[in-house]
N, C-alpha and C positions, 0 to 999 in steps of 0.2 A: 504493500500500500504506500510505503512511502517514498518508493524508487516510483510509483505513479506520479505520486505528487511532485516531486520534482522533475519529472520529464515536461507532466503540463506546465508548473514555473518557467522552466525554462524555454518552453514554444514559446510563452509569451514574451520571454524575456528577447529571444530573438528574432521576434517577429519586429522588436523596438517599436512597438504601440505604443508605448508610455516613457520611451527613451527619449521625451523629447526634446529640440530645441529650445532655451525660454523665446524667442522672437517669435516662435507658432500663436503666440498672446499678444503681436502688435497688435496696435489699436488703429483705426483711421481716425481723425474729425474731420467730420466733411459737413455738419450740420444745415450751413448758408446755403452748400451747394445746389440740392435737389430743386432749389426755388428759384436761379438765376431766371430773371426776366429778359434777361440780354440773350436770343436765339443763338447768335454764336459762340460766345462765351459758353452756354449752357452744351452746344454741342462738341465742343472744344473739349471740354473738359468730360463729358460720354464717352468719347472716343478715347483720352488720356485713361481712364480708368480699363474700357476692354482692351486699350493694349496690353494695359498690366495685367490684368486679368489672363489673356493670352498669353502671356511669361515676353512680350516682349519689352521689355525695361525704359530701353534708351530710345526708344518711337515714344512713352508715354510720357519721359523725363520731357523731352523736347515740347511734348503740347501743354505740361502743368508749366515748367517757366516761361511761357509766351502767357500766358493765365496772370503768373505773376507780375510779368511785366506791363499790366493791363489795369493798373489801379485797381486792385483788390482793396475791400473793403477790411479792416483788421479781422473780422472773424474771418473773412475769405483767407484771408494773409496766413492764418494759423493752420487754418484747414489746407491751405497749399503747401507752407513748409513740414507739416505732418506727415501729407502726401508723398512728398519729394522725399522725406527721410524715410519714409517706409521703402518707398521703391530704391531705391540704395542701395539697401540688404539683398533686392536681387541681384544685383551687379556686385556684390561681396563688400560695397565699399561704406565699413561700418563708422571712418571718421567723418564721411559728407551725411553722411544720418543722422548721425548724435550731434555737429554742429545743425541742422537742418530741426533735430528736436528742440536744440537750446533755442531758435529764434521761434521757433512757434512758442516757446516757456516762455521767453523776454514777452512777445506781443500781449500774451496771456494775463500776466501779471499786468503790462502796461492799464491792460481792460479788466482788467477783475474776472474775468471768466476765469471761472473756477473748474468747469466741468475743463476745460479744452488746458488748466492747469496742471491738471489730475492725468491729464491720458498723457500730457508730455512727458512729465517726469517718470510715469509709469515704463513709458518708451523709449526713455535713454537708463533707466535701469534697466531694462531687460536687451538694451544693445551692450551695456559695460558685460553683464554677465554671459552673455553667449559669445564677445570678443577675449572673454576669459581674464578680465578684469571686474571679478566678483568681488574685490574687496570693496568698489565702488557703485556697485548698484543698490545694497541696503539702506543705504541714506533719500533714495529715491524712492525707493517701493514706499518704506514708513511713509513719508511725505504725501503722496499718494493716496498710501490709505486712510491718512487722516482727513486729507480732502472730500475722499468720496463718501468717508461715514458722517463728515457733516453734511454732503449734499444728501445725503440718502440716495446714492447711487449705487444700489446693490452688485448689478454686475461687476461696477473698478472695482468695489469692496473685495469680491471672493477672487478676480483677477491678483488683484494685489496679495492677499493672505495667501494664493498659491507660488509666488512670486517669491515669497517671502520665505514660505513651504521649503523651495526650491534650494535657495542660497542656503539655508541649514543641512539640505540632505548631502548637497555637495560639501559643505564643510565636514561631515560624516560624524553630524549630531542628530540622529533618527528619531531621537522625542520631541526633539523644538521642533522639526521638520513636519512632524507628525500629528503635533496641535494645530499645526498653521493648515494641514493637510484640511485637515477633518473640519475646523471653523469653515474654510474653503466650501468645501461638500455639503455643508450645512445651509450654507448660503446659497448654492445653485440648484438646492434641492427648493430650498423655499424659493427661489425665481422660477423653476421649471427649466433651471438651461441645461438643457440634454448632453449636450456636449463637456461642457465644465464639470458636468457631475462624475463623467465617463474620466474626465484625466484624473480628476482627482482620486476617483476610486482607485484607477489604478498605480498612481502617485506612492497612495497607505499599502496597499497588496504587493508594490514593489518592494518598502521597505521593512515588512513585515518577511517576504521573500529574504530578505537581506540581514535580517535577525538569525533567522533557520525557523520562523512557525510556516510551516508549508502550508496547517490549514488553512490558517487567517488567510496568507495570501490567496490561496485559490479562491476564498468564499468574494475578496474585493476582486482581484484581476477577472471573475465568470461573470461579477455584476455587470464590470465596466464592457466586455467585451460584449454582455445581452445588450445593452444600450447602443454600442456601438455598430450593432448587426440590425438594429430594427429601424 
């Protein structure tokens, strides 16, 4: 029985369903966008987004900076340099992302938007720690989460706490990890996000995996995998 259990840990383990990247948690802010009244601007920026969407990076970079260069209004400004630093990370290039996060932080601050504060910082911690500069991404996440628990923005909330999750498991402390885990779970279970619930499960089942309780782990890694098959 238990040479079972650990063959199924191990499918999962190397199927890497739950080995994820942190950046699989970027954020967009694109709020202003869906509303542009300007015909071309608004289709501009359609097409800027299916490029990326089609993996092609540097066709969608070229049509969000002609956007930029178009007097953007500050929320436009924020949701553009978001944009451009998320597309980035397709072309590998993690220092024009995280400068591209900081000026979407800078405008944000400038206006008080709070929500489009929250998903920046969120977003250049989670580019310091997938560049493998984790000692710099937990000053972000906190930051973060405390934004979105006073906006009542549930989803940054459990984004963040798995975030947070995250940077404990790699420092290879499995209980801080594993509070952060579970608060996480807690919270996407009360939104209904299917998908958040699915990594987190498999998150705790990883590090439970990683204790030696094979059951534990099976009982989370079979939840997150039913969620993630229906």
């Amino acid at each position: 029985m238990l040479a079972k259990q650990d063959e199924v840990i191990e499918n999962f383990k190397s199927a890497k369903i739950f080995d994820k990247s942190s950046v699989q948690d970027i954020v967009d802010y694109d709020a202003d966008y869906p509303i542009l009244k300007d015909e071309n601007k608004r289709n501009l920026f359609e097409a800027a987004i299916k490029l990326r969407n089609e993996n092609k990076p540097l066709e969608a970079l070229k049509r969000f900076n002609i956007l930029l260069d178009q007097k953007p209004t500050d929320d436009q400004k924020t949701a553009l340099f978001t944009l451009i630093g998320n597309t980035c990370l397709l072309i590998g290039d993690y220092d024009e992302a995280i400068s591209k996060h900081k000026k979407a932080l800078k405008v944000a601050e400038q206006t008080n938007n709070l929500l489009a504060k929250g998903v920046a910082l969120g977003n250049i911690g989670l580019i310091y720690h997938d560049k493998g500069e984790q000692e710099k991404a937990p000053q972000y996440y906190h930051e973060d989460l405390e934004i979105f628990r006073d906006i009542g923005y549930k989803l940054g909330e459990a984004t963040a706490l798995g975030s947070i999750g995250l940077v404990y498991h790699d420092k290879g402390e499995p209980e801080k990890a594993l509070q952060y885990y579970q608060e996480s779970l807690a919270i996407n279970r009360e939104i209904e996000y299917k998908l958040g619930e699915a990594s987190q499960l498999g998150n705790i089942g990883v590090i439970y995996a990683d204790k030696g309780e094979s059951e534990k782990a099976i009982q989370y890694l079979e939840q997150a995998q039913t969620i993630l098959n229906n």
